[in-house]
Structures are given as structure tokens and as C-alpha cells.
N, C-alpha and C positions, 0 to 999 in steps of 0.2 A: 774442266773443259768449258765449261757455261761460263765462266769469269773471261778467261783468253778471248772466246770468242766474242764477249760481249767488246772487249778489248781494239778488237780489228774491224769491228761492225760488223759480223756475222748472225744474225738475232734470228733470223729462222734458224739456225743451225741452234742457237743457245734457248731460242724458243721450243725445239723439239727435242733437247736436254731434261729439257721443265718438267715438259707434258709423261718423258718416258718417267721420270721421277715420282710425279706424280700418282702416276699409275703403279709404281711397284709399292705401294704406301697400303698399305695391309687397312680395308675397312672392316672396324669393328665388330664382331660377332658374325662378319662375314667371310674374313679371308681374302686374299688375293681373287682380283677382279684378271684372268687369264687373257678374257678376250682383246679388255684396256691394254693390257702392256703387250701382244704383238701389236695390236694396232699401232700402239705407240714408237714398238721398235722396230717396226716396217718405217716410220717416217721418220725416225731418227735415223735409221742408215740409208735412206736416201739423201736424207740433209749431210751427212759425213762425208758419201762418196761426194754429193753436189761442192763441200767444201776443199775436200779432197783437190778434186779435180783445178777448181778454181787455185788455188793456190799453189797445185803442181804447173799454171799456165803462168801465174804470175811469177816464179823466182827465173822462168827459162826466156 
């Protein structure tokens, strides 16, 4: 998804790909960081529907 997007100029979109990536990235002798990754996937699917959107106005 992050590659395409980077593709068509979507980079907040492929920017809050990173971030959700990021955050599922298991810290050592700590374990998944929980709060990191909704945060994160709260603004990843805002970025999706925002792409979503954007590109269901552009083919019509």
C-alpha cells in the first residue's frame, strides 16, 4: 500500500502506513506498545477513508 501510494502522491496516506508499521514493531523486553498502534490506526484509517474518498471523486 505505502509503495502505490507513494506512486500517486498520497504521503500522508503512505506517511500513516509507516507510523501504523512502526508501532506494531514489538520493543524489546517490552512487548507491544497497545496505546502506539490504536493511535496509530485511528490515523491510518482516517488517512484511508480521506484517500478513499479523494479518489472515489476523482474517477466520477
Amino acid at each position: 500500500m505505502k509503495g502505490a501510494a507513494f506512486v500517486i502522491g498520497a504521503t500522508s496516506f503512505s506517511d500513516a502506513c509507516l507510523s501504523l508499521q512502526h508501532a506494531c514493531t514489538m520493543l524489546p523486553g517490552q512487548g507491544y506498545d497497545a496505546s502506539a498502534i490504536r493511535t496509530a490506526y485511528a490515523h491510518f484509517h482516517d488517512e484511508a477513508t480521506a484517500l478513499d474518498t479523494a479518489l472515489e471523486q476523482r474517477s466520477t
